[in-house]
Structure formats: structure tokens, C-alpha cells
N, C-alpha and C positions, 0 to 999 in steps of 0.2 A: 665424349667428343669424338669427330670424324678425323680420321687422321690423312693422311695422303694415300698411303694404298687401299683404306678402304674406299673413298671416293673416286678411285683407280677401277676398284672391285666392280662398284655401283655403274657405272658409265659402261666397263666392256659388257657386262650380263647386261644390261639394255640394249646394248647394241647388238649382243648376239641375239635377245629374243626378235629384233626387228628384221634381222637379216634374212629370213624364211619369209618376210613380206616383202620382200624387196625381189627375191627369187622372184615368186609367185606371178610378179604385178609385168617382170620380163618377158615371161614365157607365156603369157595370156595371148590366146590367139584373135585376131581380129573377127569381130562379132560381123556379120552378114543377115541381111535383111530377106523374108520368103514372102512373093507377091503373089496372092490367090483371086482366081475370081469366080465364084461358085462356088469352093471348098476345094478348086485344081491350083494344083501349084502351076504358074504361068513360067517364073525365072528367081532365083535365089543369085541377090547380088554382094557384091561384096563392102562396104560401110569402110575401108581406108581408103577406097579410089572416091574423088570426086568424078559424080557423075549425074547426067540430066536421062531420064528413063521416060519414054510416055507410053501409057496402056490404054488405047484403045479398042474399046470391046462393042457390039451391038447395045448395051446398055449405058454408054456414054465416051468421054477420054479424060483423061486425068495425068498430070506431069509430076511426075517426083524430080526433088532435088536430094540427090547425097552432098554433102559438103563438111568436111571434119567429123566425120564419125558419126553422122548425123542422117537421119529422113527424115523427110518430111513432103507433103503435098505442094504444092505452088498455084496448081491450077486444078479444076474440075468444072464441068461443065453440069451439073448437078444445082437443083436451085437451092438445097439447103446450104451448100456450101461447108459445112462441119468437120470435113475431114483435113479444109485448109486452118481454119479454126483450132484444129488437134496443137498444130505445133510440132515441133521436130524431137524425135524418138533416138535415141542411143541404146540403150540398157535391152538386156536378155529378158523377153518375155512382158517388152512393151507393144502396145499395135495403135492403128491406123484403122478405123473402117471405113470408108464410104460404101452404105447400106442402098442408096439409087443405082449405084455402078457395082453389087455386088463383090467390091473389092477388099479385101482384106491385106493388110503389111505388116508383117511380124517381126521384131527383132529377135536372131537367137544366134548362140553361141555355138562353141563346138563342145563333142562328150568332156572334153577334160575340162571344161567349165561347172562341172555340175560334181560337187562333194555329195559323199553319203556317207552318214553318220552313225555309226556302229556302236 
């Protein structure tokens, strides 16, 4: 049978293993988006400001929305249209192509986002 401090026991060692994820999840820096077209980096924005971006190049124009941590396309003047089809992107090392406008959208992080495993 469990007694009172060992269910005491069992509850603070959970809660200390969870605490190092709670750390973690504080000091995570906000992820920013790298907008390419050709394989050039045009502008590296930042994914906690809401913001309306458009990128017009000789191969077309195309409007991002940022909104809640989020991109995504809205518009392209491209007749596949695919890239608005994509959907909105959050997470490190999600992307975005519109292949008619050459345009690439990458989500990434900063170095301290990236663990390596010893």
C-alpha cells in the first residue's frame, strides 16, 4: 500500500522531471521565416509580428501573410496556384515553393534550437 509521503515522493519527482521542459519551452526563441528567389536570400522576417509582405520579382508577385506564428501565401499571380494551396507553415524546416515565381519560404530557428546528440 501507498502511503502519504510516498505519494508526496511520486508527485514532486514528476514534477521535477517536467520542470527542465517548462525551462526549455520559455527561453525558445521565436522562429523567423528566409524568403529566397533563385536560391538569394531577398529578406529574413520575423513569425511573432503579424505582418502582410509582398514579393515582386520579374517572374511574378506573390503576398504573404504572417499571422500567429504562422506563413503562409494569400496571393500569387501564377496559374498553378500551389503555393496558396500549401497552407500556413510554423515549425523549423517547413517551406513554401512557388516553382513559376522561383520563390522559396523557409521556416527556421535559431542555433540554440538545434540539439546534438553525444
Amino acid at each position: 500500500m501507498l502511503k502519504r509521503n510516498d505519494i508526496l515522493l511520486v508527485i514532486f519527482l514528476v514534477a521535477l522531471s517536467l520542470a527542465p521542459l517548462a525551462l526549455l519551452r520559455q527561453s525558445a526563441p521565436a522562429a523567423y521565416a528566409e524568403i529566397k528567389v533563385d536560391g538569394f536570400l531577398l529578406q529574413t522576417v520575423p513569425l511573432d509580428k503579424d505582418n502582410e509582405i509582398t514579393v515582386e520579382t520579374s517572374y511574378g508577385k506573390n503576398i504573404l501573410k504572417i499571422k500567429n506564428g504562422k506563413i503562409k501565401v494569400i496571393y500569387s499571380d501564377c496559374t498553378a496556384g500551389t503555393c496558396m494551396k500549401s497552407g500556413a507553415i510554423k515549425s523549423s524546416g517547413e517551406m513554401i515553393a512557388c516553382l513559376p515565381h522561383h520563390l522559396l519560404i523557409e521556416v527556421k530557428g535559431s542555433d540554440s534550437d538545434v540539439i546534438i546528440a553525444r
